[in-house]
ZAVEXTI-967502 format. One line per field, with one value per residue (C-alpha): residue number from 0; residue in three letters; chain; x, y, z negated. Coordinates in nm, 2 decimals. Layout:
num: NUM:...
residu: ALA:...
chaine: A:...
x: X:...
y: Y:...
z: Z:...
//
This chain:
num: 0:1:2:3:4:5:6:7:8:9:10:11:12:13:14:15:16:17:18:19:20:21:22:23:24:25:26:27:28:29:30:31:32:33:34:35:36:37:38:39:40:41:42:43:44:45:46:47:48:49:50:51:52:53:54:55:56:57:58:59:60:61:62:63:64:65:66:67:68:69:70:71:72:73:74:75:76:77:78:79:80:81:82:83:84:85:86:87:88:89:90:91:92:93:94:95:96:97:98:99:100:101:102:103:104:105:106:107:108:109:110:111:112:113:114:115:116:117:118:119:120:121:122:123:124:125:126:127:128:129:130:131:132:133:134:135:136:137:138:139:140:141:142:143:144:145:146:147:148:149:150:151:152:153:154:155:156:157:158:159:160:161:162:163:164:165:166:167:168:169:170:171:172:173:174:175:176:177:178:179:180:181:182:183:184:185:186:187:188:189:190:191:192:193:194:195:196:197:198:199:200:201:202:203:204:205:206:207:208:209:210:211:212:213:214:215:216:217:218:219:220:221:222:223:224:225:226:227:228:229:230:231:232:233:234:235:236:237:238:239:240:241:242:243:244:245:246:247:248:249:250:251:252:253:254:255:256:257:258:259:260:261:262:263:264:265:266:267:268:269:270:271:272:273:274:275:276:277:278:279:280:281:282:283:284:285:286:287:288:289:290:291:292:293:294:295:296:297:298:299:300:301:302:303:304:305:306:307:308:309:310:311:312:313:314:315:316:317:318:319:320:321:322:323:324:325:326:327:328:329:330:331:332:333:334:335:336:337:338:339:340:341:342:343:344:345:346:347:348:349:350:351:352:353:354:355:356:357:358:359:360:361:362:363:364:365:366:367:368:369:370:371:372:373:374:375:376:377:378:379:380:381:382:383:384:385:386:387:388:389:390:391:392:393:394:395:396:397:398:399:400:401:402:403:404:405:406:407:408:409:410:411:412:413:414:415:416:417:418:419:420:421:422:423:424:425:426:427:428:429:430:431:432:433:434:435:436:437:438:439:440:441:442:443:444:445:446:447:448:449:450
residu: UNK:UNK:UNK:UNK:UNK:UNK:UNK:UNK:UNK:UNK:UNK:UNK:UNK:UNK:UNK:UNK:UNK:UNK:UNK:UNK:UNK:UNK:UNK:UNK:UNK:UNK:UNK:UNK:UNK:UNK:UNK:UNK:UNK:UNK:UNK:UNK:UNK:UNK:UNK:UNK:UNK:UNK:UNK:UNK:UNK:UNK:UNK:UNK:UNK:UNK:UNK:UNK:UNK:UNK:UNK:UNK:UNK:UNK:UNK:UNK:UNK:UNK:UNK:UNK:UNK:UNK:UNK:UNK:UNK:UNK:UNK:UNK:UNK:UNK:UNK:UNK:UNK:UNK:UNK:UNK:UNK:UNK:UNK:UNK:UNK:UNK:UNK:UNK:UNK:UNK:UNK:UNK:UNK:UNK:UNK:UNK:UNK:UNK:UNK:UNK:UNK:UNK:UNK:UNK:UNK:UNK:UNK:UNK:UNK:UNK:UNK:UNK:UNK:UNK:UNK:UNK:UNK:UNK:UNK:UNK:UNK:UNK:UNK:UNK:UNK:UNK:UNK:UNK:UNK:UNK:UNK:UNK:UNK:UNK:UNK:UNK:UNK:UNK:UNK:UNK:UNK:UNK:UNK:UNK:UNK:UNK:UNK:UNK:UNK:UNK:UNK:UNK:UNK:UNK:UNK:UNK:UNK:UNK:UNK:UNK:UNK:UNK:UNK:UNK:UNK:UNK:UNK:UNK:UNK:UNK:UNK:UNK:UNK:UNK:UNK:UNK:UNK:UNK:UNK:UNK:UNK:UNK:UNK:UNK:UNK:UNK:UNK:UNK:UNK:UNK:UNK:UNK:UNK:UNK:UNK:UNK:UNK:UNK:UNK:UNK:UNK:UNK:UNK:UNK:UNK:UNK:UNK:UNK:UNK:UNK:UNK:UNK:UNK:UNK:UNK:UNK:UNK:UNK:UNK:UNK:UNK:UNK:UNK:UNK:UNK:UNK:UNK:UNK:UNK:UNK:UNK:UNK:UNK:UNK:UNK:UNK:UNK:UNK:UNK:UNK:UNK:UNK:UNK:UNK:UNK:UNK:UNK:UNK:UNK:UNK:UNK:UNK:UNK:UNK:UNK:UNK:UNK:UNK:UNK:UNK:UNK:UNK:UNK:UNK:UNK:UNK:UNK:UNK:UNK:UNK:UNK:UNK:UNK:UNK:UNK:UNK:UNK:UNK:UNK:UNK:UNK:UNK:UNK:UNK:UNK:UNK:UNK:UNK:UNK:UNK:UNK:UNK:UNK:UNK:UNK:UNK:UNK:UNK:UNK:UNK:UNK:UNK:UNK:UNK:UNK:UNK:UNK:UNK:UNK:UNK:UNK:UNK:UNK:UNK:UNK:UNK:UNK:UNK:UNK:UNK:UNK:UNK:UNK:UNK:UNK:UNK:UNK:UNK:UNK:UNK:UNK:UNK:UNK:UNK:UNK:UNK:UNK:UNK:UNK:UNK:UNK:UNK:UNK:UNK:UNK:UNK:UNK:UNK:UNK:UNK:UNK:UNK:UNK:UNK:UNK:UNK:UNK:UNK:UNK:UNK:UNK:UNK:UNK:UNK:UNK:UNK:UNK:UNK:UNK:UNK:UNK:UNK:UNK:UNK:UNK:UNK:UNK:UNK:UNK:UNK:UNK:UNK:UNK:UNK:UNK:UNK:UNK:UNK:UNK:UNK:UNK:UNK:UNK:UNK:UNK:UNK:UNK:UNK:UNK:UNK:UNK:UNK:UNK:UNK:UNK:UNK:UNK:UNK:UNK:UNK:UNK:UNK:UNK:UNK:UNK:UNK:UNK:UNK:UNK:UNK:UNK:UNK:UNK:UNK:UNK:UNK:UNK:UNK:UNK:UNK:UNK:UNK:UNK:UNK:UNK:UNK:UNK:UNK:UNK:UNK:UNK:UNK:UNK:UNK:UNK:UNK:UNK:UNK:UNK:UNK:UNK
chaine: A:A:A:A:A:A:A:A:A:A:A:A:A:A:A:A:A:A:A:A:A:A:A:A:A:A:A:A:A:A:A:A:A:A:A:A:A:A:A:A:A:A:A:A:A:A:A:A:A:A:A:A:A:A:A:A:A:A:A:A:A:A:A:A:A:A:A:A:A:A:A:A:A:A:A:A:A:A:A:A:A:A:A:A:A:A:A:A:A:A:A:A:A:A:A:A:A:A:A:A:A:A:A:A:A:A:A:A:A:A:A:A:A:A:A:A:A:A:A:A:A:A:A:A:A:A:A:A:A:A:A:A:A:A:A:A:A:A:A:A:A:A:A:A:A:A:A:A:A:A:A:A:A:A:A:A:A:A:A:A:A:A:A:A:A:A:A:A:A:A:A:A:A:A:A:A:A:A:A:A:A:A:A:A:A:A:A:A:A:A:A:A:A:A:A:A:A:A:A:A:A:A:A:A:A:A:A:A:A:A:A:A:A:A:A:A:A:A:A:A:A:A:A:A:A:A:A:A:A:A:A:A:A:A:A:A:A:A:A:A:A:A:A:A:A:A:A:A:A:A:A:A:A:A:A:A:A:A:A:A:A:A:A:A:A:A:A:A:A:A:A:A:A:A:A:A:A:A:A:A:A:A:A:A:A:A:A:A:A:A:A:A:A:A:A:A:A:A:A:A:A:A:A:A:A:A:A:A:A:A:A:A:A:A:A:A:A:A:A:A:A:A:A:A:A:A:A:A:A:A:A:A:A:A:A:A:A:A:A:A:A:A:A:A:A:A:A:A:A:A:A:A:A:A:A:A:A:A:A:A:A:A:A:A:A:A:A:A:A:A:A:A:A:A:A:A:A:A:A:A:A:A:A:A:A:A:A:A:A:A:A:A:A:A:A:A:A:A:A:A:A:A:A:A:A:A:A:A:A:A:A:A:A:A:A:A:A:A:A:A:A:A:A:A:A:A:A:A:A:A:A:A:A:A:A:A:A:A:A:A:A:A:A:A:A:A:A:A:A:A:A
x: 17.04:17.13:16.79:16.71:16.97:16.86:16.49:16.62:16.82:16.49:16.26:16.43:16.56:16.18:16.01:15.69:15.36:15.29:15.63:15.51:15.83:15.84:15.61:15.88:15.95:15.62:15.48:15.66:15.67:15.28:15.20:15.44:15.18:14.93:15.12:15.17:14.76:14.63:14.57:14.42:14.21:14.04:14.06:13.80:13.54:13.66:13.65:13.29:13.23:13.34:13.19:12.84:12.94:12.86:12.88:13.24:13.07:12.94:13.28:13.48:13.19:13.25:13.65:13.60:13.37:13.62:13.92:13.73:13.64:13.96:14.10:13.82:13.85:14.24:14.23:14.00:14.19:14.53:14.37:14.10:13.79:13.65:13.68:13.69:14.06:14.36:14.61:14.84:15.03:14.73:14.61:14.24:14.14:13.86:13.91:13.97:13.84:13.50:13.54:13.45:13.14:13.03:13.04:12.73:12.55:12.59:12.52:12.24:12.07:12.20:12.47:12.21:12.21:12.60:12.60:12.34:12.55:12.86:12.61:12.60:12.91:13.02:12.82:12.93:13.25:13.23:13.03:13.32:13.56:13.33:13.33:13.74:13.84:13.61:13.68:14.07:14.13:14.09:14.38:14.71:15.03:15.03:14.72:14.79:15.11:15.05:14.77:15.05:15.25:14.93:14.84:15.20:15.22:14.93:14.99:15.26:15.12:14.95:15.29:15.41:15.12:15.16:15.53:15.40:15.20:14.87:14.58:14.40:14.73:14.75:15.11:15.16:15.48:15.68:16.04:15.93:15.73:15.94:16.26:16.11:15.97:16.34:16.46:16.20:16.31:16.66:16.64:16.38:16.60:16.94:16.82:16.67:17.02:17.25:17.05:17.10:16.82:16.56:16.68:16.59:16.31:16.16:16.29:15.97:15.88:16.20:16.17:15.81:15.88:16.20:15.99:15.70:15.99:16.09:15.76:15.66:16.01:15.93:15.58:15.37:15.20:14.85:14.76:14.43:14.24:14.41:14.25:13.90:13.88:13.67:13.79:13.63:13.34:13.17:13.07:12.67:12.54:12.29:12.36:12.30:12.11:12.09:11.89:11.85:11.88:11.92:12.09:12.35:12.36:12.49:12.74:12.88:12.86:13.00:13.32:13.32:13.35:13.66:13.79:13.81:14.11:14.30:14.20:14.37:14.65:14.76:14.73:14.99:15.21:15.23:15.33:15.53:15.70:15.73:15.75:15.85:15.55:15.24:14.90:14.73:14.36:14.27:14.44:14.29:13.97:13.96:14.11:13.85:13.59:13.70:13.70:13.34:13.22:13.42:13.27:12.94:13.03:13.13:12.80:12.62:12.90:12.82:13.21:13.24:13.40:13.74:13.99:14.37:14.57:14.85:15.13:15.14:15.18:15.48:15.60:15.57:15.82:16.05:16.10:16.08:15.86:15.57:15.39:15.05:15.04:15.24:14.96:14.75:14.91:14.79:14.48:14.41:14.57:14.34:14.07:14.18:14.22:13.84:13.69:13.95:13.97:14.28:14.44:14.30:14.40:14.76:14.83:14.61:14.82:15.13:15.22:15.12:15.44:15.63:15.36:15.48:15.87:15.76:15.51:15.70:15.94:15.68:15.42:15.76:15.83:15.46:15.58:15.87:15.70:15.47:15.77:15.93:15.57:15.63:15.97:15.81:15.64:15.70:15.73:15.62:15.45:15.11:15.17:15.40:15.10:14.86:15.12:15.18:14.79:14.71:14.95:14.90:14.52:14.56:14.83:14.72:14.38:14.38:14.64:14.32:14.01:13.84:13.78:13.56:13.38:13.10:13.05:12.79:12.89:12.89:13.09:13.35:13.42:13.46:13.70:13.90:14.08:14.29:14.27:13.95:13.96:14.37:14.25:13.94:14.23:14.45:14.16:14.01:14.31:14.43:14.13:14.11:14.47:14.59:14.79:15.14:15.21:14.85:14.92:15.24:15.15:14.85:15.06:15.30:15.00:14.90:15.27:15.31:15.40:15.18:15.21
y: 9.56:9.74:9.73:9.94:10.15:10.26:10.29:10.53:10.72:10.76:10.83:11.09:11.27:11.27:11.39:11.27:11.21:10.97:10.75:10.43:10.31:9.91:9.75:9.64:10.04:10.17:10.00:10.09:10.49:10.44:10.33:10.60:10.82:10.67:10.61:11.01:11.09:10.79:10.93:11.26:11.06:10.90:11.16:11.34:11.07:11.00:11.35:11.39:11.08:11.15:11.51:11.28:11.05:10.75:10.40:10.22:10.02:10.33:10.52:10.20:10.24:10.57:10.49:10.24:10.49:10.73:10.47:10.41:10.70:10.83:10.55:10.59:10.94:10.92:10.68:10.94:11.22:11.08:10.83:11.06:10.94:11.15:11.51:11.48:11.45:11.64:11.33:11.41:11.29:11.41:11.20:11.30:11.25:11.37:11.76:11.89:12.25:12.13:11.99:12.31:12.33:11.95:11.92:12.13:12.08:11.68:11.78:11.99:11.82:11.45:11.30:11.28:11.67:11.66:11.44:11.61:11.95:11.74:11.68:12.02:12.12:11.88:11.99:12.33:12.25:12.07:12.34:12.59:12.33:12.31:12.67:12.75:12.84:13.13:13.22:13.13:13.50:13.47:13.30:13.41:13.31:13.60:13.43:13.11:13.11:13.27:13.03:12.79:12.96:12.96:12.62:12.49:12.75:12.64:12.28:12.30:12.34:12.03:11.85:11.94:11.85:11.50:11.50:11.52:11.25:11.41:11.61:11.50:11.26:11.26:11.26:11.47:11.64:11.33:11.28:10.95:11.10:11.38:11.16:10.91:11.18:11.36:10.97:10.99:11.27:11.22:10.94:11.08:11.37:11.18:10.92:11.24:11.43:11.13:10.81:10.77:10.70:10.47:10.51:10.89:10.87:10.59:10.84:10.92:10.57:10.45:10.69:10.62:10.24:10.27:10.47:10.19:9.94:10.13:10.19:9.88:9.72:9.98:9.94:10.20:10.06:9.97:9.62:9.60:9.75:9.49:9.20:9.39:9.44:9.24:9.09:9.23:9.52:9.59:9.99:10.03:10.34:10.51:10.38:10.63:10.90:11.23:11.51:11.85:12.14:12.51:12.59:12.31:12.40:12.78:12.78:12.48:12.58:12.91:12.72:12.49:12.81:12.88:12.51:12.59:12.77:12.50:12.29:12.51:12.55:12.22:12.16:12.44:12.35:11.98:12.08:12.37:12.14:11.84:11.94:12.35:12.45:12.61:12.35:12.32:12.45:12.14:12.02:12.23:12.24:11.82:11.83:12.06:11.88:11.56:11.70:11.81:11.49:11.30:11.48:11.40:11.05:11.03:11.19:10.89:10.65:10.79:11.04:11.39:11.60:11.52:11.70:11.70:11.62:11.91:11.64:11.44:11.74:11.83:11.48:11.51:11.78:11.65:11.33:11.45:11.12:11.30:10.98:10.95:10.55:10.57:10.77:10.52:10.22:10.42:10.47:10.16:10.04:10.29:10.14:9.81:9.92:10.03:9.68:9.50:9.68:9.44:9.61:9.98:9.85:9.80:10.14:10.34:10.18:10.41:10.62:10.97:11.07:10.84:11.06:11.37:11.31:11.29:11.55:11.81:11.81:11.75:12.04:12.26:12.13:12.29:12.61:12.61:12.50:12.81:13.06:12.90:12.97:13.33:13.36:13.42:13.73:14.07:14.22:14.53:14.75:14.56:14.29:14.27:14.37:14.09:13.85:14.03:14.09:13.77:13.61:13.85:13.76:13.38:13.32:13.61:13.52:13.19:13.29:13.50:13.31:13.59:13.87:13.63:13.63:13.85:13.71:13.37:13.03:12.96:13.28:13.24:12.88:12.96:13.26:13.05:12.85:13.17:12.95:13.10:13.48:13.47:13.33:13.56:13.85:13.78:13.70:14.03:14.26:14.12:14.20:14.59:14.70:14.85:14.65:14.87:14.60:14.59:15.00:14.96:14.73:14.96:15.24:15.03:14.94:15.31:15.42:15.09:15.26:15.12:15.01
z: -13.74:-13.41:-13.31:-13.64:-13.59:-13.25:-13.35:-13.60:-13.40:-13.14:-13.39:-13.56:-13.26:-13.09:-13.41:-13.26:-13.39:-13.16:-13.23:-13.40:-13.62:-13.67:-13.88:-14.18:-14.16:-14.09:-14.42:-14.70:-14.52:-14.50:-14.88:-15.02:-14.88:-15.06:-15.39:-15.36:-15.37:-15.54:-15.88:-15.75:-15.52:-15.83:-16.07:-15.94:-15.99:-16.31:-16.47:-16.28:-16.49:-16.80:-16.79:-16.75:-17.02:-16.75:-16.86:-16.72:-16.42:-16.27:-16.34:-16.17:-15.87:-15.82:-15.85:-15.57:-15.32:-15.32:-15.22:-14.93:-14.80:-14.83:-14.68:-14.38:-14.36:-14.31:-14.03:-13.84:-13.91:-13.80:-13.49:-13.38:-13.29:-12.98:-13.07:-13.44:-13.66:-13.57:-13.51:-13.71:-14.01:-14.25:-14.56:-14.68:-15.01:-15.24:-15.30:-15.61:-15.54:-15.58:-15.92:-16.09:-15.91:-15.88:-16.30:-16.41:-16.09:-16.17:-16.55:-16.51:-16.15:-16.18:-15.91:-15.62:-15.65:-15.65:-15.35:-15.16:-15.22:-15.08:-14.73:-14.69:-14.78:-14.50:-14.22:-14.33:-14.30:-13.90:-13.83:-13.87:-13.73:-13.40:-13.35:-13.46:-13.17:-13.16:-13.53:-13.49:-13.47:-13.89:-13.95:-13.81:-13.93:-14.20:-14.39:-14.30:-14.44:-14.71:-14.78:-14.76:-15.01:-15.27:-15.23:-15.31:-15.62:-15.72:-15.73:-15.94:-16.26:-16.14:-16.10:-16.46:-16.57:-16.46:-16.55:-16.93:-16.97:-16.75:-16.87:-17.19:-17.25:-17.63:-17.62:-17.36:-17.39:-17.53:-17.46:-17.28:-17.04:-17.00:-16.93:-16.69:-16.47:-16.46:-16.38:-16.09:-15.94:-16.00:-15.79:-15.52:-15.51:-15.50:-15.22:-14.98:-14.98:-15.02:-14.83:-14.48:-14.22:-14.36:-14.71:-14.68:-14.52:-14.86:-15.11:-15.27:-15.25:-15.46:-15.71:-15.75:-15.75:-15.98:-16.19:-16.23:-16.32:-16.59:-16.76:-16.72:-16.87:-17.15:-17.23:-17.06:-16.81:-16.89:-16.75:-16.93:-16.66:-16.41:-16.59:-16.60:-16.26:-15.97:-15.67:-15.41:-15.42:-15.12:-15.00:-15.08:-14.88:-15.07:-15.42:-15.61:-15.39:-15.20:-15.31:-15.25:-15.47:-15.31:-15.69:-15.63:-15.20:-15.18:-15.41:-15.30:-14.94:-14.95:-15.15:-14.80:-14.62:-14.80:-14.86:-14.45:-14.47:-14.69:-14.44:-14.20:-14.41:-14.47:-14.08:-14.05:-14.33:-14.18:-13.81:-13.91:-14.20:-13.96:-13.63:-13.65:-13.44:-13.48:-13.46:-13.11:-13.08:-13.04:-13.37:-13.51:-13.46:-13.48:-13.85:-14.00:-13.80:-13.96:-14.31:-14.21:-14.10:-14.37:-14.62:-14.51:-14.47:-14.83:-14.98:-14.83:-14.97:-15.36:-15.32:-15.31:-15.04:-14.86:-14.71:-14.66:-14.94:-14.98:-15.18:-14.89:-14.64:-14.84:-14.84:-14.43:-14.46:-14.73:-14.57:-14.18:-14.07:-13.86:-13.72:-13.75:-13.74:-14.04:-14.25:-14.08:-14.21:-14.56:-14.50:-14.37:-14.76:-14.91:-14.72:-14.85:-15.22:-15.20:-15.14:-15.35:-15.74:-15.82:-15.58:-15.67:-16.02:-16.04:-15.84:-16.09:-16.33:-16.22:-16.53:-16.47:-16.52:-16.27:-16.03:-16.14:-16.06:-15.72:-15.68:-15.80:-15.53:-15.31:-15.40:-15.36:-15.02:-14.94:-15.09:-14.88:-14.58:-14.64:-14.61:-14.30:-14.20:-14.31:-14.18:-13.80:-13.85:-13.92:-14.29:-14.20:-14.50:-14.38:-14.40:-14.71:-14.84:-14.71:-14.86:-15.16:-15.27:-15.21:-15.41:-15.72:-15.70:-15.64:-15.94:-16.15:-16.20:-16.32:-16.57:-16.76:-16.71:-16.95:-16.68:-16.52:-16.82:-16.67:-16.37:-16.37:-16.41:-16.04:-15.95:-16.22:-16.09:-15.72:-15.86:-16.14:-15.92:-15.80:-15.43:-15.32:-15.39:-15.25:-14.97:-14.94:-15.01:-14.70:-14.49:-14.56:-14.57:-14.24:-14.07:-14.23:-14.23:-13.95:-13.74:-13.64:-13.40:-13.24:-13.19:-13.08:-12.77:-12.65:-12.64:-12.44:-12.25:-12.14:-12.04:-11.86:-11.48:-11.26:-10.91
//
């Protein structure tokens, strides 16, 4: 026990990424991480899927893929491999920006167009991380902050959503769902402020897992889908095909270009949530590298693009654990749950609304994270403006999906999202508006006496 005690009190004071907790700590911290993205990890596949109308082994294949990419692409982005990942805390998971554009190109051209689009959209991606530090000058703490800000607003609609029941439920809304999400974060919530060491650290993790009791003491957990599913499924390169389609390519290429900044984003949200410094260059450039590369990896495992998933980066800040073996640990699971469905199974099996108990706090950690972001820089009339604009756009727009009404199917969803013209906003207005600051300092530099 003292042992524990003193590992605590090390690891907390050092708040380093490179601090590798125990193993019977290290665990439990690591597979909250993936209990936290699971569900939007395979969501994507299975909405892709159902927009297709594919038969259920294909749906389960496509299930399977993207657990192990994830679970492959997390391991490089928080171990590094040469100059690719950013070693930090970061889980990766299949993005859910590119949904809106992935459906009617795998409609209209067939998956292999969808997954040839993802290729691109991957090297697009590395391509930008190679050359950040040259392009850096795009996203100072003003945007990237702000971008922050959006990505945690935005995800909370997301969160309530789950709390009901999830999308599509067909009781969504019931009292049930309703009162065993408030149990969840009653408890996550309660554990956080009131635990001590360890136990506040786990706090998402026992509300999660007190939540999964519950429903499944009550009824609601679906164990048919356990019983269905194999033992062991093997990754098959290739499986379904690549081909490539300049209709499916731009569009999804320019949303890479964008996705970039998330990318960035969650980078900043995790050190400045975890650690209360701004990313290296180095960090970087490795993360969006690996989302790059990852994504690329994952169009020739039959997934669609990865990058950082934005509940965990508010889980890094919630529960202060900033280790990068411990996301490790969970992507080696994820890796794990991809060649073994039982496995994948009984997680997918978590009520949606156990999910969203948890992910509510955590998407508003990320908003918070985003203003402590904000909370460094200047609100002069610029850029209150910046911030402001960017905001209005990103949660205004989504809110009336009619004034894109005009625009073509392709346009309207890279706009619909709100994520990609707010971001497009405070990129742009940063770079126009007049910087008093920037003034301010040549004008000291000119009356500077000189020697």
């Amino acid at each position: 026990m003292s042992n524990n005690k003193t590992w605590y009190r090390r690891f907390a004071a050092s708040a380093d990424v490179n601090d590798m907790p125990p193993v019977a700590k290290a665990v439990p911290l690591g597979i909250q991480h993936v209990l936290a993205m699971f569900v939007g990890n395979v969501t994507v596949p299975i909405i892709i899927a159902g927009a297709m109308d594919l038969p259920s082994d294909v749906t389960v294949f496509l299930i399977q893929a993207a657990m192990f990419v994830a679970g492959v692409a997390t391991l490089v982005q928080s171990l590094g491999v040469g100059p690719l990942g950013a070693r930090l805390p970061i889980v990766m998971g299949t993005s859910f920006g590119f949904v809106p554009l992935l459906i009617p190109i795998a409609v209209n051209m067939g998956l292999p167009a969808a997954l040839g689009a993802t290729l691109c959209a991957g090297l697009t991606m590395a391509l930008v991380g190679l050359f950040l530090p040259w392009v850096r000058f795009l996203f100072p703490p003003v945007v990237t902050g702000t971008f922050v800000i959006m990505i945690g607003i935005l995800l909370l609609p997301v969160g309530f959503a789950y709390a009901g029941g999830g999308f599509g439920a067909p009781d969504f809304g019931s009292f049930h769902h309703l009162l065993l999400a408030a149990l969840v974060f009653a408890i996550t919530v309660g554990f956080h402020q009131y635990g001590r060491g360890f136990w506040s650290e786990v706090a998402p993790l026992m509300g999660l897992v007190s939540g999964f009791v519950v429903a499944l003491a009550t009824g609601m957990v679906d164990m048919s889908q356990i019983g269905e599913a194999n033992w062991i499924a093997m990754p098959q390169p290739f499986a379904i095909g690549i081909e490539f389609h300049w209709a499916a390519i731009l569009p999804m290429v320019l949303l890479a270009l964008v996705t970039c900044a998330e990318s960035i984003g969650d980078i900043v949200g995790t050190t400045a949530g975890g650690l209360n410094r701004e990313p290296t260059p180095r960090e970087l450039s490795g993360g969006v590298m690996a989302d790059g590369v990852a994504s690329m990896v994952a169009a020739v495992f039959n997934a669609f693009p990865q990058i950082s998933f934005s509940q965990n980066v508010g889980m890094v800040a919630l529960t202060g654990v900033v280790s990068r073996f411990v996301v490790a640990i969970g992507g080696g699971f994820l890796l794990v749950a991809g060649l073994l469905p039982k496995l994948g199974a009984v997680i997918s099996s978590i009520p949606n609304a156990v999910l969203g108990g948890a992910v509510l706090i955590m998407f508003g950690m990320i908003t918070s994270a985003g203003i402590k972001m904000l909370s460094k820089i200047h609100f002069d009339k610029r850029n209150m403006v910046v911030i402001g604009v960017s905001l209005s756009v990103a949660i205004g727009l989504p809110a009336h999906e009619e004034l894109l009404s005009g625009f073509s199917s392709n346009v309207a969803a890279m706009l619909e999202s709100g994520l990609i013209p707010g971001a497009l906003c405070a990129i742009v207005l940063n770079l126009i508006l007049p910087d008093p600051s920037a003034r301010q300092k040549a004008a000291e530099a000119k009356v500077a006496p000189t020697e």
